[in-house]
N, C-alpha and C positions, 0 to 999 in steps of 0.2 A: 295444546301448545298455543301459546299468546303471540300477539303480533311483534315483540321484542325478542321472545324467545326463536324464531322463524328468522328475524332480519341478523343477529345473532351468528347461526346455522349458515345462512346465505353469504354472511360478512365473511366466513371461517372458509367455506370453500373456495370463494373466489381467491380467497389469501394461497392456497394449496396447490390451486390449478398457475396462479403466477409462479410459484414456486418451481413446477415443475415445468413451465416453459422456459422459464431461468435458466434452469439445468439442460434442458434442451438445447435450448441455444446454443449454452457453453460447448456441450458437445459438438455440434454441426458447427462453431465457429473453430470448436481447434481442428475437423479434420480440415475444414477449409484453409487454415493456416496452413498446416505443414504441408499442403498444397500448390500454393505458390510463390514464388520469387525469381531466380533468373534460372531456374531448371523448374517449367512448368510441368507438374505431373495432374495426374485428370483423380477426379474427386470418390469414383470409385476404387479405381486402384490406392490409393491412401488409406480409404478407409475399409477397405483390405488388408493393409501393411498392418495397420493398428490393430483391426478383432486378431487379428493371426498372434499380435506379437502379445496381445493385451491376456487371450483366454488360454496365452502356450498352445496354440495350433486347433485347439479347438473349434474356435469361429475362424471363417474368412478363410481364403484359400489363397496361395501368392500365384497361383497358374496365370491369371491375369495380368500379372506384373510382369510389362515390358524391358526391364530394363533392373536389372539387379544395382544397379547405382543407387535406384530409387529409394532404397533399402536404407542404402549406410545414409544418403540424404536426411530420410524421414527421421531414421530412429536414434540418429548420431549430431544433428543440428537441428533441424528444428523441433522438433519434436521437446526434446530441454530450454529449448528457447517458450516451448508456448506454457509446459509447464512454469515456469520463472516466472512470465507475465499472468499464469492466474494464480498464482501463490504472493505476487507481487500487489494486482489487485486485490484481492482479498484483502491482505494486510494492511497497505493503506487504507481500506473503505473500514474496515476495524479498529484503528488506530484514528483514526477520522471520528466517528458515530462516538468513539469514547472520548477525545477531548473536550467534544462539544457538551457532551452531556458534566465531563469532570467540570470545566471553568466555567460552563452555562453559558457559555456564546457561540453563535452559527456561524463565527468566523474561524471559530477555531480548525486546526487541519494538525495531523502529526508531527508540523514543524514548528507550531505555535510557540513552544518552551523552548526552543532556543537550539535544538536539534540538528535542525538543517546547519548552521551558522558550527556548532562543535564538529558538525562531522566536515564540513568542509575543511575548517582551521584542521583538522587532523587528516585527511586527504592532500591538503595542499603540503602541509610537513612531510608526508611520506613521498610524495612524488619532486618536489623540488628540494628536500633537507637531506630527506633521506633517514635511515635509524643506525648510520657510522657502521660501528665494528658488529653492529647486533645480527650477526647469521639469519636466526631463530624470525627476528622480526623482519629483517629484510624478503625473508622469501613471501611471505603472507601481504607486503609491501600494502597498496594502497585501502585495502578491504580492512586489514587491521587496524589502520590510520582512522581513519573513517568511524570503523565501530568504538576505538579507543576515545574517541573525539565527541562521540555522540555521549557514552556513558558517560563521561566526565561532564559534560556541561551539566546533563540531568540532572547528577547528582550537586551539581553547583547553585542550580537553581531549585532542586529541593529544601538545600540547607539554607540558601539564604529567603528564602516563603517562610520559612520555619523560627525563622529569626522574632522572638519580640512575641510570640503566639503562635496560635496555629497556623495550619497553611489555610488558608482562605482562595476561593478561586481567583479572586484579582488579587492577589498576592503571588499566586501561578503565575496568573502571563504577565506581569509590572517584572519581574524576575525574571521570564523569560525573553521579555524583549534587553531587558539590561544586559545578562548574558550574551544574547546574540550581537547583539553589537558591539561587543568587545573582543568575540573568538571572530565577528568578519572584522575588526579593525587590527585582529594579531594577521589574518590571512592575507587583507593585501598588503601587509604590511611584506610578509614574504614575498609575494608577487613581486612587492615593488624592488626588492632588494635581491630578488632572481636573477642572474646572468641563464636563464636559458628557456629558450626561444620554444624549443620542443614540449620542456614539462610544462610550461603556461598554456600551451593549445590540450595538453592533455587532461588540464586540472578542470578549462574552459568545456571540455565536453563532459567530464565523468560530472561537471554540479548541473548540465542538462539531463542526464540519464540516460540509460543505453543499457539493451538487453544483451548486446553482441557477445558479453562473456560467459554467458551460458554455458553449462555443461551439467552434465551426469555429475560428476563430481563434487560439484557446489548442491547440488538440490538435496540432501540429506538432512544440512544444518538448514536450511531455507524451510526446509516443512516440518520438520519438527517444532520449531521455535514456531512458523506461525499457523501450524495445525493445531499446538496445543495451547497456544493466543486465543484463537477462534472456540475451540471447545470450550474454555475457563469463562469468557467473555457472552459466550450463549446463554451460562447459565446466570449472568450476574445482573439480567434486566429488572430485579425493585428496585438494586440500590441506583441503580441507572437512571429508574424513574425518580427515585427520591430526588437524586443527584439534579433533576432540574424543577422540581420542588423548592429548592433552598435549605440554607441551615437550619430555619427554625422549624421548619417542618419535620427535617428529622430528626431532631432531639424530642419530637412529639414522638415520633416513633421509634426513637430509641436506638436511633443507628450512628454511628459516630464517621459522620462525612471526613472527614480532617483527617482520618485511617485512612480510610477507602480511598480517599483522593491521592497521596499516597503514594498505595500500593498500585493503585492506578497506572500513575504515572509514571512509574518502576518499569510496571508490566508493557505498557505500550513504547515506551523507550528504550526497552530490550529489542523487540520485534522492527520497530524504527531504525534503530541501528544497525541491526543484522542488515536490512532491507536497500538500508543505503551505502551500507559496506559492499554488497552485491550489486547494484544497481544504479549506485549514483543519486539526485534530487529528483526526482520527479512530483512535478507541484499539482494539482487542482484537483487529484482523482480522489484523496482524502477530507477532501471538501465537498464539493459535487456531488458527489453520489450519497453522501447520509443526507444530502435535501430531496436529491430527485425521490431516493425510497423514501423518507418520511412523509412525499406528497402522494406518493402511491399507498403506503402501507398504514399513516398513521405515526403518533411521537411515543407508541408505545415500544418498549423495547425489546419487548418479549415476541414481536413480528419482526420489529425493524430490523434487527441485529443478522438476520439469516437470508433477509432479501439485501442487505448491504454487501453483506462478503459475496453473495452472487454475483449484485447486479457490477461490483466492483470486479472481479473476477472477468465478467465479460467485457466492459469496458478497455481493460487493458490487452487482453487480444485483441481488440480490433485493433485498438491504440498502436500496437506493433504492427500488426498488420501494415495499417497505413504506411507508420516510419520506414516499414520496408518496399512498400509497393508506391507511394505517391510519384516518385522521384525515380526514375530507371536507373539502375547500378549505382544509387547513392543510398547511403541509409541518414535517416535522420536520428537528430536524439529525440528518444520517446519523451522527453519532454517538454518538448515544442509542440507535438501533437496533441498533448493531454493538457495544456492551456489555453491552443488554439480554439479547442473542443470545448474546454471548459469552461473559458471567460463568457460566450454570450449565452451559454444554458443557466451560469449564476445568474448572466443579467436579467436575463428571466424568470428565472425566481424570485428577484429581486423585486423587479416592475410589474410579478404578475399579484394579483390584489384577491387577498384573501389567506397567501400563506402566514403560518406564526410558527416561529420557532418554540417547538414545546408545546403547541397548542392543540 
């Protein structure tokens, strides 16, 4: 064995063993979550409630559990609450690592094409417009608004990149920012012409984000869309790599970026939306976290991609965490916390010497 072949081996394991402190974590941070808030329960008894409820009685035992409340607590509120935030993380950190690599810029984040700006214009319609005589649409109200808002822009901003030639990456976000500043100049345009007082504070917290509407009942459509995001996206690290190659590179190779980018951007605007239909804006964690892993793992994507959805994944349980715990009997929107977090770990990335995007 050679001394390349050896660092190689070395390079692969250290990658393996991150991987499963990743996973680690993730675990020890959600029982810690559904642990505290203003009914403190103690760390063993929770993680009790969970092997019990997790293997159908087979692990854990509930004889320790004080307090039968404990119960509906864990397994009925938070508990879908910590699920939400790492199906939430995950997908932004997913949708994040694929922009940048689609338009080739390290600014890019899942709201780069104009997304955030569609799904608001269509949250603010649903909550101060309203959908009139529409039953059907009323009851789904601001989530449907939202994902209605998001698809549409995508699709606005696919077709007009498309215009004239292919879509080219800066023809993506030149299009994406046009777009966005047109569905927020229809938005406050609403705002401004709102008589009400209520749906303005309500539109003002759901474009910070907030996990509080959690439930069993939403999480079916939330992991489907972005469990099979996350699988699809695992396997697509050449054209990923290509993708920050350039075009000429891969018409050497034979691959036809102007597709891919695309279908791309189809893909992660489906899961985008869903995410902000449930969840409201939440900025920086689609961003941040494909640099923190690329200066951990490397610009390859066939590492990055699985240390992303983790490391993202964990980041947004604390991220609740916090918005729950910093403030006694307030919650915050998760995101305030996930910018506060976010802005001086960019800046550090930024100022620190030696990173390259892609490099």
């Amino acid at each position: 064995m050679n001394k390349q072949e050896a660092n190689r081996i070395g390079t692969g394991n250290i990658y393996y063993v991150i991987i499963l402190l990743l996973i680690a974590s993730i675990l020890i941070s959600a029982v810690f979550s559904v642990s505290i808030g203003q009914v403190s329960i103690p760390f063993k008894q929770s993680m009790d409630i969970l092997l019990h409820t997790i293997s159908n009685g087979k692990l854990g035992t509930l004889d320790s559990v004080e307090s039968e409340s404990y119960l509906n607590i864990i397994l009925q509120v938070r508990m879908p609450r910590v699920v939400f935030a790492l199906l939430i993380g995950v997908g932004l950190a997913l949708c994040g690592a694929v922009m940048q690599a689609v338009v080739q810029n390290p600014l890019a984040d899942p709201y780069i094409l104009g997304i955030s700006s569609g799904a608001s214009l269509g949250a603010t319609f649903a909550i101060l417009v309203g959908f009139g005589s529409s039953a059907l649409l009323a009851q789904f109200g601001v989530a449907f608004g939202a994902f209605a808002g998001a698809m549409f822009t995508s699709m606005a901003v696919l077709i007009l990149s498309s215009i004239g030639g292919k879509a080219t990456s800066v023809k993506l976000v030149l299009s994406g920012v046009v777009i966005g500043a047109l569905c927020s100049s229809f938005s406050s345009l609403i705002i401004f012409f709102a008589n009400n007082a209520e749906g303005i504070k309500t539109v003002t917290f759901w474009s910070m984000g907030s996990l509080a509407s959690a439930s069993w009942d939403k999480t079916p459509i939330l992991t489907f869309v972005i469990v099979l995001g996350a699988v699809l996206f695992l396997f697509q690290h050449r054209v990923l790599n290509t993708m920050l190659l350039g075009d000429e590179s891969a018409i050497t190779l034979g691959i036809n970026l102007s597709a891919y980018r695309k279908l791309y951007m189809i893909l992660t605007s489906l899961i985008t939306g869903t995410m902000v239909a449930y969840a409201g804006m939440i900025g920086f964690v689609g961003l941040i976290i494909p640099h923190i892993t690329r200066g951990i793992f490397g610009a390859d994507h066939k590492r990055l991609m699985l240390g992303t959805l983790l490391l993202g994944g964990l980041f947004m349980i604390w991220a609740d965490i916090l918005s729950r715990t910093l403030i006694q009997n307030v919650e915050l929107p998760i995101g305030i916390i996930t910018s506060v977090i976010g802005s001086p770990l960019f800046i550090y990335m930024i100022v620190k010497k030696g990173y390259n995007f892609g490099g």
